[in-house]
C-alpha positions, -999 to +999 in steps of 0.1 A: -149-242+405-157-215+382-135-186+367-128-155+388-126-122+371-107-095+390-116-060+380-080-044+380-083-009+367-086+024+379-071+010+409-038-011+393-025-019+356-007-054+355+027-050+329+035-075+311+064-082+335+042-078+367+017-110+342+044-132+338+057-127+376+020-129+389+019-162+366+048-178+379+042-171+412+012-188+412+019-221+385-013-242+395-034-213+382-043-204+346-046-167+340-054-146+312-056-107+304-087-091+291-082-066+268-099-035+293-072-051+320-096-076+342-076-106+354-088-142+345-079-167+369-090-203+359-090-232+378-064-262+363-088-288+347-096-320+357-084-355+340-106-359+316-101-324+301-063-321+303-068-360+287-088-347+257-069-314+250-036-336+254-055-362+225-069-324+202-031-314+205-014-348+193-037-348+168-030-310+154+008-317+159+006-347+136-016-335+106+009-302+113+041-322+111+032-336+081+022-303+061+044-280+079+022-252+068+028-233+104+035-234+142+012-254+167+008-239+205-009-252+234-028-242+264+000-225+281+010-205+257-001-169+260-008-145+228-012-110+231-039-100+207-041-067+188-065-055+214-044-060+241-060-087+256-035-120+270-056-149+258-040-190+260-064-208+239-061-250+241-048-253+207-037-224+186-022-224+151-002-197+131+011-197+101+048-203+093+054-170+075+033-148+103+054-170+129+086-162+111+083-124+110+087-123+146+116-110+160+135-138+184+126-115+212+089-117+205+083-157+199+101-158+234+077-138+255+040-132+244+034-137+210+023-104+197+001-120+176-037-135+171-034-170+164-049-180+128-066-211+140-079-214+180-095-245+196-112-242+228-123-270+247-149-263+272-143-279+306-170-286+330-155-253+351-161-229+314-194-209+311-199-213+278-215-176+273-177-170+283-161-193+263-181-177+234-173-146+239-134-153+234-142-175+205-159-138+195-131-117+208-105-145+184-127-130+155-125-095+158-084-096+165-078-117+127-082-155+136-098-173+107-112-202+123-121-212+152-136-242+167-154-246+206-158-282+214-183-286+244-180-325+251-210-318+279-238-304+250-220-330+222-216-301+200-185-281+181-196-245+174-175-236+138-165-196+142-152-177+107-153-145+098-180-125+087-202-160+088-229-171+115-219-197+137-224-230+119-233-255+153-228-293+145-244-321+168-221-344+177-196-348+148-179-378+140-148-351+117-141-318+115-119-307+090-100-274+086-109-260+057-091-240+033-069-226+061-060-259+071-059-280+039-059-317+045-068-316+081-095-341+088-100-342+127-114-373+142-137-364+173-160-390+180-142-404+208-148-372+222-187-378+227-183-420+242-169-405+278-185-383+290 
């Protein structure tokens, strides 16, 4: 089962309010905003994916625990990025002073933020030319890295600004760069169950 995009506009506009309702109406779905208004309903993932993004998040949580550079998310957390869109990337990262100049009011409903670091793991029920494009749309609304691990092609696809996408074959680390100083991410479990 595959994504369904609903083409919303000219004939409705979904507020904010009407999102969250429509989302909690409806809690075995996962469904995301596009920034033109099309609604995103995704299937829930299967074991082995909700398994892996639960192992990426422990992971994040621990190297992020121990630095306390910033504020981890997971997949059910919804940002609203500068375009408008309502993206909920696997694993998102901000940073402690961006997270901080929130109001109350704003960490407790949609973030109005784009995440400094996303993770997307692709699920056998992604299209990757999909999943690409929001690793894309991540970019061009201020995230600083990015990182879509396809466990089906063995490969992480590296996203940074103003850079070409640097494509590694079955990596046994990833590490976070400057943004993420001391992160050293071990995925080669990742690539022995498939």
């Amino acid at each position: 089962m595959y994504s369904t995009i609903l083409k919303l506009r000219p004939i409705i506009s979904l507020t904010d309010q009407q999102f969250v309702a429509l989302c909690q109406q409806n809690p075995d779905l996962k469904f995301e905003r596009s920034s033109n208004g099309d609604l995103i309903i995704m299937p829930p993932t299967g074991g082995e994916t909700g398994r892996r993004n639960s192992e990426l998040n422990t992971d994040f949580n621990l190297w992020n625990r121990r630095t306390q550079l910033g504020v981890v998310f997971d997949s059910s957390t919804c940002f609203r990025l500068p375009n408008g869109a309502l993206r909920s990337p696997d694993v998102a990262w901000v940073k402690r002073s961006t997270w901080e100049a929130l109001t109350p009011a704003e960490r407790e409903k949609f973030p109005p933020l784009c995440p400094d670091f996303v993770l997307e793991l692709l699920s056998p029920s992604d299209a990757l030319a999909a999943t690409q494009a929001k690793m894309r749309e991540y970019l061009s609304c201020g995230t600083e890295l990015g990182w879509l691990i396809n466990p089906i092609d063995q490969q992480v696809e590296i996203y940074r600004p103003d850079s070409p996408i640097e494509i590694l074959n079955k990596p046994q680390t990833l590490n976070g760069d400057r943004l993420l100083p001391d992160l050293e991410l071990n995925v080669a479990w990742l690539w022995g169950a498939n």
